[in-house]
N, C-alpha and C positions, 0 to 999 in steps of 0.2 A: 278837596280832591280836584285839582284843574284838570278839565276836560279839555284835549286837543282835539286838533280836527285837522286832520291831513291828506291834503292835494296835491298833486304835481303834473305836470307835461298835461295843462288843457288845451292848449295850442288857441286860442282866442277860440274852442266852445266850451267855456267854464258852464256856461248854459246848461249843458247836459246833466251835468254833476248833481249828485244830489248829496245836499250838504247838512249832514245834521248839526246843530245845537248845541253849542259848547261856549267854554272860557277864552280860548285862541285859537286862529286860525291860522294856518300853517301851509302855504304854498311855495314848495321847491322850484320851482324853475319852470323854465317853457310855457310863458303865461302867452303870449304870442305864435304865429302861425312864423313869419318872418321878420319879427324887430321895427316892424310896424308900430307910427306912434297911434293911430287911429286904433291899432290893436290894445294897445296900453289903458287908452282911453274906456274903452271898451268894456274892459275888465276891472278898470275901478269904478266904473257907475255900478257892476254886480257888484261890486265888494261892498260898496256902498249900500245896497239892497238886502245886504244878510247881517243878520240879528247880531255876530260874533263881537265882545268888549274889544278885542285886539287883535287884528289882524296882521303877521309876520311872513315876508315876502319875500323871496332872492329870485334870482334870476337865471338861466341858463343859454344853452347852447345856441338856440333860435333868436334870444333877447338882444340882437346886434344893437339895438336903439339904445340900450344903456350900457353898449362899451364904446360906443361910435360916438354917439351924441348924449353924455349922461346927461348934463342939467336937462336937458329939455326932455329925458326921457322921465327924468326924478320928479319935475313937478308937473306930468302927467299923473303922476302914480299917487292921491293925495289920501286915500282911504285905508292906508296901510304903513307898517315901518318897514321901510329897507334896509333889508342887513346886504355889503359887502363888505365881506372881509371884517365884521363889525357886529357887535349887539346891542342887546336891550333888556331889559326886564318888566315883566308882566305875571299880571296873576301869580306873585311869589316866585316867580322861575326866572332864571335868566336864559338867555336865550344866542345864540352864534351863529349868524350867517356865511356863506361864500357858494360864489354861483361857477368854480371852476371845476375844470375834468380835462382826465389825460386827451391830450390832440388826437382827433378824429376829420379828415376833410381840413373844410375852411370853415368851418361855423365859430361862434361866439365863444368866448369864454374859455379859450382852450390853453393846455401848456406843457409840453411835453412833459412823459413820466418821469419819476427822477429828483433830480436837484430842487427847479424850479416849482414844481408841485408841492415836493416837504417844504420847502422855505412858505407855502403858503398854508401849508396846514401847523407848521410851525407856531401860529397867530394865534390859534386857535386855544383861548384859555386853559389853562389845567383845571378849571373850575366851572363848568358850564350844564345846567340841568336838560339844556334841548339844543341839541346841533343839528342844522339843518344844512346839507351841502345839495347842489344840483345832482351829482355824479356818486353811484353806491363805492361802499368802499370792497375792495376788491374777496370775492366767497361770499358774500352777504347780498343775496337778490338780486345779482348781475347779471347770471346767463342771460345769454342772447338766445335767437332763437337756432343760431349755429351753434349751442353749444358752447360757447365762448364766455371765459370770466372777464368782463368789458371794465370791472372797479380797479381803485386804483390801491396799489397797493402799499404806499406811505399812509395813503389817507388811513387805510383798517390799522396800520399799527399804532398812528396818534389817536386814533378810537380807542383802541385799548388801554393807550396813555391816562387819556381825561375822565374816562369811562361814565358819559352822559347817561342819564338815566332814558333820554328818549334819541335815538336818531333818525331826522326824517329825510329822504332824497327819489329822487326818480329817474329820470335818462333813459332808464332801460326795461321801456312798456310791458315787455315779456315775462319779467318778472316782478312783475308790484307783487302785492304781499305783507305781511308783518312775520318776523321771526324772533322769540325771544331767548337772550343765549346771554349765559354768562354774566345776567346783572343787566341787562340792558336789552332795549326794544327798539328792535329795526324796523322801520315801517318804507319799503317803496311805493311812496302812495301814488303811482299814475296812473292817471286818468284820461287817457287822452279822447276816448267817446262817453256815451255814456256809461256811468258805473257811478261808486258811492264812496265819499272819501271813509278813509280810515279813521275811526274814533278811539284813539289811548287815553284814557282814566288815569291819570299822576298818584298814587297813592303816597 
C-alpha cells in the first residue's frame, strides 16, 4: 500500500511543513517565493534532508526560473523527478505531472482557459494512477476566499476522463483539503505556512 505525502504552495518555507513518512513525495507547485534559483536551491538541500524513496515535483505560478531559464533551473533541482507535461513511475504507480493554470496577472505558467489549456490536459495519459497539476480542477477545492470557483474547467472533465486514483494540486491556499468523490481523491495539499502535508494510503 504506497503512502503519498502531499505538499504544495510552500513558497521557499517548506521549513515549516511538517512532513510525515511515506513511499513518495508529492510537491505541486509554488516551491519558491519568486522563481528564484537560490530559492530552488534551497528547497533541494530540504528534499535532500527527508527520509522520502521518491520525491515527485512540478512547478507553478511563482516558479518563473523554470519557464524563463529551465536548464539552469532543472539542474538546481537534483533531489527530485520533474514532471512537465511528463511522467514517471514509482513505488508501482505511475505518476503525471503539469505546472499550468488558467491566466491570472503575469505570473508563471499560465494560459488562457479554453483551447490552449485542453490541448494541454489533452497530454495527460488515459492511464495514470497519480496526477498532480499546480491548478485544481475547476468545483474541487477552488474557492477563493471571494467566493469564486478559480479551477479550470477542461482540466475537471479530463479528470473524469482518466479517472486517476489520486489527484494532487494546490494554487488556491483557501481551500487545501482532501475530498473523496466518485472513485478518486482530491487532495489540495497547500501549505503555504506552517501546517502538515497530506497523507493518502494507495490501497
Amino acid at each position: 500500500m504506497p503512502r503519498i505525502v502531499c505538499v504544495s504552495d510552500t513558497h521557499a518555507r517548506h521549513h515549516l511543513t511538517a512532513v510525515p513518512d511515506g513511499d513518495v513525495l508529492v510537491h505541486a507547485g509554488d516551491i519558491t517565493r519568486r522563481g528564484k534559483l537560490e530559492d530552488v536551491e534551497a528547497f533541494d538541500r530540504w528534499l535532500a534532508g527527508l527520509p522520502h524513496p521518491v520525491k515527485v515535483v512540478v512547478c507553478g505560478n511563482h516558479d518563473f526560473c523554470f519557464q524563463e531559464n529551465p536548464a539552469e533551473a532543472r539542474t538546481r533541482l537534483r533531489h527530485a523527478t520533474y514532471l512537465e507535461d511528463s511522467g514517471c513511475e514509482a513505488a508501482g504507480l505511475t505518476f503525471w505531472g503539469s505546472p499550468w493554470q488558467p491566466w491570472f496577472g503575469g505570473w508563471a505558467f499560465n494560459l488562457p482557459r479554453g483551447e490552449e489549456l485542453a490541448r494541454v490536459w489533452a497530454k495527460i495519459p488515459d492511464r495514470v494512477d497519480v496526477l498532480v497539476t499546480h491548478g485544481p480542477p475547476e468545483g474541487i477545492l477552488d474557492t477563493t476566499s471571494r467566493g469564486d470557483s478559480a479551477g479550470c474547467r477542461d482540466l475537471f472533465w479530463r479528470v473524469l476522463e482518466v479517472r486517476p486514483r489520486l489527484h494532487v494540486f494546490g494554487h488556491i491556499h483557501e481551500a487545501a483539503g482532501r475530498l473523496d468523490a466518485d472513485g478518486i481523491v482530491f487532495v489540495n495539499a497547500s501549505t503555504p505556512g506552517p501546517g502538515t502535508a497530506v497523507v493518502v494510503d494507495l490501497d
